[in-house]
N, C-alpha and C positions, 0 to 999 in steps of 0.2 A: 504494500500500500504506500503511497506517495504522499498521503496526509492522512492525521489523525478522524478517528470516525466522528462523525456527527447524527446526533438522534435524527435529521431531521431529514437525512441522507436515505433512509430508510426504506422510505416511498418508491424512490429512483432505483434502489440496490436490488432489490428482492425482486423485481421481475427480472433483470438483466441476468441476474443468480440462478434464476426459474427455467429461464431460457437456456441456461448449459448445460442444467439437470443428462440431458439424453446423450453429448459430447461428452459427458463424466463417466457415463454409464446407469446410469440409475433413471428410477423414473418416478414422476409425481406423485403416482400411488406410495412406494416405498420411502419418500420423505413425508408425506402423508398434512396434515395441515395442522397451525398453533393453535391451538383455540377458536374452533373455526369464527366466533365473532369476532377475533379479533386479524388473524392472517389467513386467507385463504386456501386452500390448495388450488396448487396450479393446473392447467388442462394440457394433458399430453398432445402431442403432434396429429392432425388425423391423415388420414392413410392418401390423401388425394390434396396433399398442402404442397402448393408450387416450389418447384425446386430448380433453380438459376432460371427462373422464368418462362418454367413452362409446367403444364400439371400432366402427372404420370396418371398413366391406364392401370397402373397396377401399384402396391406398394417398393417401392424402394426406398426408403428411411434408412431401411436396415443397409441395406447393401451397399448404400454409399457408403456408409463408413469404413470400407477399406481406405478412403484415402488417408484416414487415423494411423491405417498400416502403414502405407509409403510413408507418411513423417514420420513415423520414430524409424523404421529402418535408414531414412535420409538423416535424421539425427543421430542415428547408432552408427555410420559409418564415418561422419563427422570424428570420428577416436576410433582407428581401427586398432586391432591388436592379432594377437601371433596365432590364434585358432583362427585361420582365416574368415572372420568376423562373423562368426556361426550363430549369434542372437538373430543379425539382420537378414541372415540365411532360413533362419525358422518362421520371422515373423514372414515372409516370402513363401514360405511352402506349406504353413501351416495357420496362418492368418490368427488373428485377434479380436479384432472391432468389428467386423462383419458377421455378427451372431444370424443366422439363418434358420435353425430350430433347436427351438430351445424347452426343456422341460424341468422338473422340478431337478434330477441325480446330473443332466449332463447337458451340452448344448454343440451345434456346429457351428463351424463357422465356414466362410466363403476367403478361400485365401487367392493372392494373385497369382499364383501357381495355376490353379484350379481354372482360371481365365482364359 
């Protein structure tokens, strides 16, 4: 943070905060709401919300987020090391951020490999 918090900042902060909820991982339900008279819960993404300006036929939310993959593999090679850099190699073959089905014991994902 660049300046100290202010009460009044509050209003401004929690949606902006609400909005990264799905980029973090997590989702509105599972941070769930304060008191609901007093802070709301937030409303998830729906499945037909415009994406770089155009609206999808089907869901993709999920499946963009491989590009979460390319950044940290482009930030993992930023410091390579002597295992010829085999993190950026996994997130590559075996993906992360692009959960595709998911249940309660286990989930897939969509890796760039798989593309």
């Amino acid at each position: 943070l660049d300046k100290e918090y202010e009460r009044e900042d509050f209003s401004r902060i929690l949606p902006l905060l609400q909005q990264s909820y799905d980029c973090l991982g997590f989702t509105c339900e599972q941070v769930g709401a304060y008191s609901s008279d007093k802070v709301a819960e937030c409303g998830d993404y729906t499945k037909n919300h415009p994406m770089a300006g155009f609206v999808p036929k089907v869901d993709v939310q999920t499946i963009s987020k491989v590009d979460l993959d390319m950044h940290a593999i482009r930030q993992l090679l930023k410091f390579p090391t002597g295992d010829d850099n085999i993190i950026p190699q996994m997130y590559y073959k075996h993906g992360r951020a692009a959960v595709i089905n998911e249940d309660k014991y286990a989930y897939d994902v969509q890796s760039l490999q798989e593309m």
